[in-house]
Structure formats: structure tokens, C-alpha cells
C-alpha positions in Angstrom: 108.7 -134.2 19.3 110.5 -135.8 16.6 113.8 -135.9 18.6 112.3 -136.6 21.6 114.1 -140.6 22.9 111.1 -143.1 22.7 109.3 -142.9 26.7 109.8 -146.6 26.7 113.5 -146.7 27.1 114.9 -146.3 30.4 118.4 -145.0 31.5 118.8 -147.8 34.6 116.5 -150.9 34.9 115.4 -149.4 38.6 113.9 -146.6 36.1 112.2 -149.3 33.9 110.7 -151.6 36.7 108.9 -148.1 37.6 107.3 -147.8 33.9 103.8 -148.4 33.1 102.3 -151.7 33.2 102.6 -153.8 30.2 98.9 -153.8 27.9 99.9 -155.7 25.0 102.4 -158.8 24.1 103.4 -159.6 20.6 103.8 -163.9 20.3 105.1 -165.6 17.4 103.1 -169.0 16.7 104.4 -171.6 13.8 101.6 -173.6 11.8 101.2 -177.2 12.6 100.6 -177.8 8.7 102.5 -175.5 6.7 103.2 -177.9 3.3 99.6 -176.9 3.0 99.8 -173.6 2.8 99.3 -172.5 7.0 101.3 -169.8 8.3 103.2 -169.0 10.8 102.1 -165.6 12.6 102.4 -163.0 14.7 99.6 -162.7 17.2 98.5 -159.8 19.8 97.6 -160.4 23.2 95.6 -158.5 25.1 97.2 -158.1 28.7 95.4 -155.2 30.1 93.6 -157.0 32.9 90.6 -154.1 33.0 90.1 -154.5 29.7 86.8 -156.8 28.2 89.3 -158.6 25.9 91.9 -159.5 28.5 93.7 -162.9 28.1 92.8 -163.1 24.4 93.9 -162.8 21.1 93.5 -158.9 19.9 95.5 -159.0 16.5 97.2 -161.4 13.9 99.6 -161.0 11.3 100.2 -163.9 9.2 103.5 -164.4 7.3 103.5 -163.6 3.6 104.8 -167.4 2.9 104.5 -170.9 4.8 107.2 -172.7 6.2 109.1 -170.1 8.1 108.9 -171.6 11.5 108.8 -168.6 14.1 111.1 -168.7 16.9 112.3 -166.0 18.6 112.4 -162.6 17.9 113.0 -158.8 19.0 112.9 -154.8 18.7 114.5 -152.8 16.6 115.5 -150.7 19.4 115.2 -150.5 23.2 117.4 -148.9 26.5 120.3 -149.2 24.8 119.9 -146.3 22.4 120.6 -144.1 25.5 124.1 -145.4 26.1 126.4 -142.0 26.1 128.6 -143.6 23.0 125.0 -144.5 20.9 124.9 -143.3 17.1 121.5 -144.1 17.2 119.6 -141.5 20.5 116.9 -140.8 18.7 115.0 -143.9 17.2 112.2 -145.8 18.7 110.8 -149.2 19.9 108.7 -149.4 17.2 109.9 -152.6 14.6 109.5 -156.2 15.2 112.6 -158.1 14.0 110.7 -161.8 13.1 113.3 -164.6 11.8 112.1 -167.8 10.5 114.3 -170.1 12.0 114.1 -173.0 9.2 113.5 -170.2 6.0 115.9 -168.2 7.3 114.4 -164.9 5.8 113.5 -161.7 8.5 110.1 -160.0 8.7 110.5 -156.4 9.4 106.7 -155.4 11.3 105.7 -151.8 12.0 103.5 -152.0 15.3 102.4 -148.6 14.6 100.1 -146.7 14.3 97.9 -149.5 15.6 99.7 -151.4 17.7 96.7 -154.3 17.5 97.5 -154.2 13.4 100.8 -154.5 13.3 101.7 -154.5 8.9 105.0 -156.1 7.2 107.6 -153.4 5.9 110.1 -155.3 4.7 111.4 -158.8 4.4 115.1 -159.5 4.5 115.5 -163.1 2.0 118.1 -165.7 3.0 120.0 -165.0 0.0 120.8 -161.8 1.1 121.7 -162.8 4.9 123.8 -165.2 3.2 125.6 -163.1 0.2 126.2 -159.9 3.1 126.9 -161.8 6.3 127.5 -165.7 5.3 124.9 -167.1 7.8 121.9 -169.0 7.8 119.2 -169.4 10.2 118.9 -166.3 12.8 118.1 -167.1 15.8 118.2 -164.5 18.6 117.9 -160.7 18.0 119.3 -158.1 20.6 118.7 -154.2 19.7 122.4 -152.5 20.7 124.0 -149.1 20.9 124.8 -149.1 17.8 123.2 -151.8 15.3 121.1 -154.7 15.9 122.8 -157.7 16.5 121.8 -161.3 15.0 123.0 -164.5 16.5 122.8 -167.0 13.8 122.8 -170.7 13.7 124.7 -171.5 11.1 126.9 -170.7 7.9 125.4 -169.5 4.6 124.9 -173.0 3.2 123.6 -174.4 6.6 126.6 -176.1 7.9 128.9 -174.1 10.4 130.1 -171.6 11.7 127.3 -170.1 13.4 128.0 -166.3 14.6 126.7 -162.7 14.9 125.6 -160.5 12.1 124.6 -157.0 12.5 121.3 -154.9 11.0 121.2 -151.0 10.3 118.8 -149.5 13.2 116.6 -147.9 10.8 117.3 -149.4 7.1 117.8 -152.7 8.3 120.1 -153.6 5.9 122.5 -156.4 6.6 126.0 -155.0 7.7 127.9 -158.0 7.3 129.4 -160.3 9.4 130.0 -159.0 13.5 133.4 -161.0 13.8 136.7 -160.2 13.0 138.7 -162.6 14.8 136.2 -165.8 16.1 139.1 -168.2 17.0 137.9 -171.6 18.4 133.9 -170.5 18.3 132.1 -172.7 15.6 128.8 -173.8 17.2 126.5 -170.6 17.9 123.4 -170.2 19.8 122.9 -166.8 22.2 124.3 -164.3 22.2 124.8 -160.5 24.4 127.1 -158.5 26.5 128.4 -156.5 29.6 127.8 -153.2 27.6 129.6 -151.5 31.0 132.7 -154.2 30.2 133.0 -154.0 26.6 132.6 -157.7 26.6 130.0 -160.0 24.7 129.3 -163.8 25.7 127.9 -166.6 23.1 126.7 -169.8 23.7 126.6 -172.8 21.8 123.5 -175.4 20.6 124.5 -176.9 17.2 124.6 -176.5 13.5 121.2 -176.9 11.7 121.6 -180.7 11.0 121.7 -181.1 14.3 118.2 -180.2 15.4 116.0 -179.4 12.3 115.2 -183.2 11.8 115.1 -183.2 16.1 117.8 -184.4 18.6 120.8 -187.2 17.8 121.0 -189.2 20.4 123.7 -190.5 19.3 125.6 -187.3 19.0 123.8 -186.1 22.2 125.8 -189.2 24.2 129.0 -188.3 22.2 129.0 -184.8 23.4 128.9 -183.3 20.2 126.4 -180.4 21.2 127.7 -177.2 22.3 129.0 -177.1 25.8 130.8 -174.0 25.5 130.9 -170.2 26.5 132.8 -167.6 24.2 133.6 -164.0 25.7 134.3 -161.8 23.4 136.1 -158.1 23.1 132.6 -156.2 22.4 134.1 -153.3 20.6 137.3 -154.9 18.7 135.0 -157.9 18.1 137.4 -160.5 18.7 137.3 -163.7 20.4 139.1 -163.4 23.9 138.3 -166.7 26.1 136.8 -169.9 25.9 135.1 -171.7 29.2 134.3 -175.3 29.0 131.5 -176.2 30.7 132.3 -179.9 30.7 131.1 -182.1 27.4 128.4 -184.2 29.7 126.5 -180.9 29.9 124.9 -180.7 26.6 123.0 -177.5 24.9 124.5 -174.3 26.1 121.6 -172.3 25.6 120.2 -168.9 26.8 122.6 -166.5 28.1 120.5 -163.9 31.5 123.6 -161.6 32.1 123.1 -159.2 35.2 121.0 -155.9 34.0 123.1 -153.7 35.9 126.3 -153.2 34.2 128.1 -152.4 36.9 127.5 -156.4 37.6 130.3 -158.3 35.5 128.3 -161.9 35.6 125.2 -163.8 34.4 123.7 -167.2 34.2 123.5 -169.5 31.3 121.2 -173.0 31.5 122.5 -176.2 30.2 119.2 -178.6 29.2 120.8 -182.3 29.6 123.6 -184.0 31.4 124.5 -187.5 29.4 125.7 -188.2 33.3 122.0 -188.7 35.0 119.9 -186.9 32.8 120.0 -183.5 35.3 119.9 -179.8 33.9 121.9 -176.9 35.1 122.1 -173.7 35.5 125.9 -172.0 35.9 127.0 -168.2 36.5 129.8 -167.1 34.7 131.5 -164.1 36.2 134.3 -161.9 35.8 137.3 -162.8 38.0 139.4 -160.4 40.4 142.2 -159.4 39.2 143.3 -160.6 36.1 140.5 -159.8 33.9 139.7 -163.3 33.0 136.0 -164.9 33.4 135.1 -167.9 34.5 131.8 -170.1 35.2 131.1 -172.3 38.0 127.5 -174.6 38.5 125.1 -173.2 40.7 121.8 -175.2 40.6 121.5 -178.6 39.9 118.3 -179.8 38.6 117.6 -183.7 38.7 115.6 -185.9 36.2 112.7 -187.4 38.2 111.6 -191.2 38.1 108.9 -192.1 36.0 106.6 -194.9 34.5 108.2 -195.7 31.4 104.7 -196.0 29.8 104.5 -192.6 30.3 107.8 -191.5 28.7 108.3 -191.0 25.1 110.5 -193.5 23.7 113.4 -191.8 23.8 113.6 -192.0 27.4 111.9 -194.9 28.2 114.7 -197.3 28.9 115.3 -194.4 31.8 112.7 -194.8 33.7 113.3 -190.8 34.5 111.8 -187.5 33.1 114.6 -185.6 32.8 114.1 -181.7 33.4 115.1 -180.2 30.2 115.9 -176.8 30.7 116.0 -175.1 27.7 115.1 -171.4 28.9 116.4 -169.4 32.0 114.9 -165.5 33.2 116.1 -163.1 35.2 114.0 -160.4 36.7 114.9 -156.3 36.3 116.2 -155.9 39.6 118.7 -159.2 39.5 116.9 -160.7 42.4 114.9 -163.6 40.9 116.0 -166.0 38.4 113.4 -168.5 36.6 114.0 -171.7 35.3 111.4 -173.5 32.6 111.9 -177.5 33.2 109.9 -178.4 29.8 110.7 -182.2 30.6 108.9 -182.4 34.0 106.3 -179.2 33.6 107.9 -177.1 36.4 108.9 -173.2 36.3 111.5 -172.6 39.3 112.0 -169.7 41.4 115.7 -169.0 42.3 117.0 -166.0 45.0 120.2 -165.3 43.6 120.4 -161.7 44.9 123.9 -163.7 46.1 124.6 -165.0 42.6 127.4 -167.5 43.7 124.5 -169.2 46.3 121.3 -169.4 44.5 118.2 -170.5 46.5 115.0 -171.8 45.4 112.2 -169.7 47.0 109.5 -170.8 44.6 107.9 -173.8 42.5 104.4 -174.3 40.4 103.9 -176.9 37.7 101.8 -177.5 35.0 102.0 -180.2 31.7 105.3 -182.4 31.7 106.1 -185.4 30.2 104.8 -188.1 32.4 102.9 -185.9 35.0 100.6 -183.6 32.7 99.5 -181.8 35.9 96.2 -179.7 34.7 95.7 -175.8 34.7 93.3 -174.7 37.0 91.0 -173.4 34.1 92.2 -175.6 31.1 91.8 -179.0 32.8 95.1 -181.6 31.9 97.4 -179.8 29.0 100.4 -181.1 27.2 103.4 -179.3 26.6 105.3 -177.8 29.3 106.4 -174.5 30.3 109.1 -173.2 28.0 109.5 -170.1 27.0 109.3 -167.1 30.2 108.8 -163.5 29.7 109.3 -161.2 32.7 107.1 -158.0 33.1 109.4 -154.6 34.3 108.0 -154.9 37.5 108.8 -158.4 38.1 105.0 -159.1 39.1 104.3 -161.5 36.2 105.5 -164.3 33.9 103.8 -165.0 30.8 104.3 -168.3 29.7 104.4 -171.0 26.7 104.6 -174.6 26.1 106.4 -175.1 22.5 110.2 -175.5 22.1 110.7 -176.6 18.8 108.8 -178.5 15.8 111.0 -181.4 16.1 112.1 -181.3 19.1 108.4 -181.0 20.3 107.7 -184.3 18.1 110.6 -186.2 19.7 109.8 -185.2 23.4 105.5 -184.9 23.4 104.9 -187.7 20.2 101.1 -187.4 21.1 101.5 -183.7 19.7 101.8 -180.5 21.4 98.3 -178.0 21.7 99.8 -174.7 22.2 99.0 -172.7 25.2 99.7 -169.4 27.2 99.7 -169.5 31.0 100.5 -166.5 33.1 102.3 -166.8 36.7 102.0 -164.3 39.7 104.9 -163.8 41.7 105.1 -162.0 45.3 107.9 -159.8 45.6 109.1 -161.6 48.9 109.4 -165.0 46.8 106.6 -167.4 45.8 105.1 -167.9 42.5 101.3 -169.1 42.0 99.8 -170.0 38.0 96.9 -167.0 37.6 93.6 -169.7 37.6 92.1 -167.9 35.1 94.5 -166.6 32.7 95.0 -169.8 29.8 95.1 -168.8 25.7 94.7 -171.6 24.0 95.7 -172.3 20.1 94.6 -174.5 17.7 96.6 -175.9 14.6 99.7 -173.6 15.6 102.0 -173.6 18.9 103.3 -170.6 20.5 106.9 -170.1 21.7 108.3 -166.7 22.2 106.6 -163.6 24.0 108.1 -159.5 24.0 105.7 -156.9 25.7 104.7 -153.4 24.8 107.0 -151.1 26.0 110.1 -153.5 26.5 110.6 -156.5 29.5 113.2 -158.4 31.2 114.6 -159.9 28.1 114.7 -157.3 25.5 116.7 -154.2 27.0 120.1 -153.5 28.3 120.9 -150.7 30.0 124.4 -148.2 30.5 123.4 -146.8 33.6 123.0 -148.6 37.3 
């Protein structure tokens, strides 16, 4: 049994939208007060709907030290491990990867034997991150065929370049540095690939001192935030291609390639246009021929008029909420692709089962800056969807209203109380918020969400 592949990795994701249901979902949650001492944690949601506990918190693992502010996260491990070139066939899904994004340290957590109780193996210091791989703050955390891969934010002493470092599958030792050749690339943010193309994509956000202390607007109407996508030769790990997405599209943030890899595109979300205040959402794609990618704008989200009263100050002089999109899904099969407006409180449903011709099939709201539309159980909330996690099946997203500390201060000044929604979606197209699935937190907001057994954000596959 010991060489037996994990039963939670899938050869093709048709394969893994057939998998059990989801019962459990780790969330990391950052303190509200953590210069006295609170801690960020990781908390364990109950999701098995015939079970007494559903819709609560099960578990909780707090950080050995304050400060840390949780952000996103990931698996040691997932599909990928049964790619035909992987050193790696027989670990399992069984590690939590958990960066602080201001300490800049890693949490390794066992989830076994009790998966309610997960324990701390390991922590990974900043100094070491920065003495092995010369980065700072890790950000996103993709488990590959043959190490984990670490987008960070920025250098070892926290100005630029951001990049990609790599982790031993089952030390978890820092490798080092993932580039050999970056060319133009400085600004980081996302990062993952067309494992079927050889060929990585990044995106770009900024360098810490340009969001730890909360958005420049100043820098913001400059242009000076990342507006760029880098494709990259996956297996030589060299830069190949820059694509401009135009310097009025500001914050190039989370990359949703196509989980079939015999697909050569994806979408990436852009949260502000310095033109009107819009967000988009643009497929890059691989073009015929010559090998070279390119990215177009697909969906065009506009700001929507508001009562200045209602604005933060920021954006009062706009009379406009503007969307903010800072977080995109895309369901297993490629057919659905979500968008989180945390400016206005609205998750979109997009058909792009023609990705060049996206069409909105479904809309629900709840929060937003000016409208604060109520959930059906919670009454009015703050905060606005941000953060989406897809089950397998595509049946369910499980949602959260926290971007960032600062940004979250800049955007909701009357403070953010953090909240989990869930949404039902029909398989035809249609989403409705569940009326009486709401977690709610006090003194420590939630932002991002994996599920037991893997979901449409934490695998890749080799096989259609």
C-alpha cells in the first residue's frame, strides 16, 4: 500500500470531476490584532452537508508566531505526480504549504492522521528563502511534476525582482531560485503552466512597497503596477515572450489556464482600468503557426454609479463603485469561468466553452462597497466576495470576503467581518447563494479555501 499513487489524484480532470464529494475545506484566516499577540490560523470546515456540524468550524491550527498574515496557500502534491516524466509517482496529498505573506516564513502542516487536527512539521524562516532562493514574500504555491513551485513577490530584501522558487516534494527544502534566464520579468504575482506545452505563464501585481501599506494611487494612475504576462520555456526555464496587456489595465493577477492540456490557453483578470474604473478578464492563447502566444480582452466589466457617501474616500470624487476583480475560477470541465467583483459584491458566471466569446449565463450578489446587499441568513454583511473555490464536480463555490489587510482598510474603512458564503450552480448555467450556508468570524478575516481531496484550483493534469 505504500506505493500505491494517493486515490485523490486523477490522471484527466473528466476523472476528477467523477471523485467523491468534497467533506472537509482547509481556510487560512489572518488576526485583526496581531501586535497583541493574535494569530493567524488555519481553520477546518466542515462541508459534509449530512453531517451535524455542517457549515461550521471543525478544527484550528494557530500559527506558532503573530504577524504572519495568511494568504494563499497549497498541497504538497496533487494530479500532477502522475505525469509520465514525474520523479515524484508515489507521494501523496497530504502537506499544507502555508506562507505568511508579510513574515515571509512557510508552515509545513501534516493533515494526517486526523484530518480535523491538522499539526505543524516544519517551518521554512525567511532567512532561509532568502539565503537559498533570494526572494521574499511567497505568494502562490502550485504542487508540480517534479518540485513545488513558489511564486514570490519580491527579492530577498523586499524590493524586486519577484520570481519562482522551488521546494523538495518531500523534504521541503528550498532548491533555489526556478529561473535561469528571466529577461524583462521584474514584477511577480501568479504563476503556472501548459504542462502538455512545456510552457509556464506569470503575472504581475507589484513589489512589496507597493501594497503592504495598501494601494498608491498615485502609482496606480501612473501605471506603475504590473500589466504584464511572461511565458516561459517550462523545462529550460527561460523567459520566451512578453504580452502587454496595455498600462491602463492595472494588477495582472490570477492566472485560470485551461485544465486540459491538450488546450494551449487560459484567462487572467485585470482588477482596475485607470480609463473608467472597469475590470477585465482576457484569454491568452497560443497562436497557429508560429508558436507565439498572445492575449486578447474578452469580458469587460464596468464600474457602476454610486452615492459618493457611500464610497470610501478613495473613490468618492467618482461617483462609481468600480468592480475590482481581483480573483477569476474556472470550473474542471473548462466550461464555466467565475469572476469575484469585490468592489460591487457580485460573483459572475461566464460560458466560455468558446473561450474567444465568453457569455455571462449567471449573476448573485452579496456585500459591496456601496450596495451591501444582505445574505439570506446573515442579514446586511460587509466585504465582498473575493476569494472562489470550485468543488470537482463544478456544483459548488465556496466563497470569502477578505482581500488583503490594507487593501481591505483602503477599500471597506468601516472594517471588514470575515465571512464564508457557499453558491449553488446548475450545470446548465445559473448560480443561486445556498440561504443557509454563512460561517461567520470574529476578530480574523478569511481569504483563501483548498478542499479535501483537491479542486479546481490546486491540480493539473497530463492527460485529456
Amino acid at each position: 500500500m505504500l506505493w500505491k499513487p494517493d486515490q485523490t489524484f486523477y490522471p484527466s480532470p473528466r476523472m476528477a470531476i467523477e471523485g467523491p464529494r468534497e467533506r472537509l475545506g482547509y481556510v487560512a484566516t489572518f488576526s485583526l490584532d496581531p501586535k497583541h499577540g493574535k494569530r493567524d490560523a488555519i481553520n477546518v470546515l466542515d462541508l459534509d452537508p449530512g453531517s451535524p456540524s455542517f457549515a461550521t468550524v471543525v478544527g484550528r491550527l494557530e500559527m506558532p508566531d503573530s504577524g504572519n498574515e495568511l494568504h494563499h496557500f497549497g498541497w504538497n502534491a496533487c494530479s500532477s505526480a502522475l505525469c509520465p516524466y514525474s520523479p515524484h509517482p508515489h507521494v501523496e496529498r497530504r502537506y499544507l504549504l502555508v506562507p505568511g505573506l508579510r513574515s515571509s516564513r512557510i508552515h509545513v502542516i501534516d493533515t494526517k492522521p486526523d484530518p480535523r487536527s491538522p499539526k505543524i512539521v516544519k517551518v521554512i524562516e525567511a532567512e532561509e528563502i532568502a539565503t537559498r532562493a533570494g526572494y521574499s514574500r511567497p505568494h502562490t504555491f502550485h504542487c508540480g511534476p517534479d518540485a513545488i513551485y513558489v511564486s514570490a513577490m519580491g527579492g530577498a530584501n523586499g524590493g524586486g525582482p519577484g520570481g519562482v522558487f522551488l521546494l523538495d516534494h518531500e523534504s521541503f527544502d528550498v532548491l533555489g531560485q526556478w529561473e535561469v534566464d528571466r529577461g524583462p520579468q521584474f514584477l511577480a504575482y501568479d504563476f503556472w503552466w501548459h504542462i502538455g506545452y512545456d510552457v509556464g505563464v506569470s503575472s504581475e501585481w507589484g513589489t512589496p512597497d507597493m501594497f503592504e501599506n495598501g494601494l498608491s494611487l498615485e502609482r496606480l494612475v501612473k501605471g506603475d503596477y504590473g500589466h504584464r504576462l511572461h511565458i516561459w520555456d517550462l523545462r529550460k526555464r527561460r523567459h520566451l515572450q512578453e504580452i502587454d496587456l496595455g498600462a491602463e489595465h492595472q494588477m495582472a493577477l490570477e492566472l485560470r489556464p485551461a485544465h486540459d492540456p491538450t488546450k494551449a490557453y487560459g484567462f487572467v483578470c485585470t482588477v482596475i482600468s485607470t480609463k473608467d474604473l472597469s475590470a477585465a478578464i482576457w484569454l491568452w492563447h497560443r497562436e497557429n503557426g508560429n508558436g507565439k502566444w498572445a492575449a486578447r480582452k474578452v469580458i469587460e466589466i464596468p464600474a457602476e454609479p454610486a452615492d459618493p457617501a457611500l464610497l470610501p474616500p478613495p473613490l468618492k470624487q467618482f461617483k462609481a463603485a468600480p468592480p475590482l476583480v481581483p480573483e477569476i475560477a474556472l470550473s474542471l470541465d473548462d466550461k464555466f469561468l467565475y469572476a469575484s467583483c469585490w468592489g460591487t459584491g457580485e460573483i459572475k458566471q461566464y460560458d466560455v466553452s468558446d473561450p474567444f466569446h465568453p457569455r455571462q449565463t449567471g449573476s448573485v450578489r452579496i456585500g459591496g462597497m456601496a450596495s451591501r446587499t444582505p445574505h439570506p441568513k446573515a442579514g446586511k454583511v460587509n466585504g465582498a466576495p473575493q476569494m472562489l473555490e470550485i468543488s470537482r464536480d463544478g456544483r459548488r463555490i465556496y466563497v470569502t470576503n477578505s482581500l488583503y489587510s490594507a487593501l481591505d482598510e483602503q477599500f471597506y474603512p468601516d472594517g471588514i467581518r470575515g465571512w464564508i458564503a457557499k453558491v449553488d450552480v446548475n450545470p446548465a448555467g445559473g448560480i443561486a447563494l445556498d440561504p443557509n450556508f454563512f460561517i461567520p468570524f470574529e476578530g480574523e478575516r478569511p481569504h483563501q479555501i483548498h478542499l479535501e481531496g483537491g479542486d479546481c484550483s490546486s491540480d493539473s493534469f497530463c492527460y485529456p
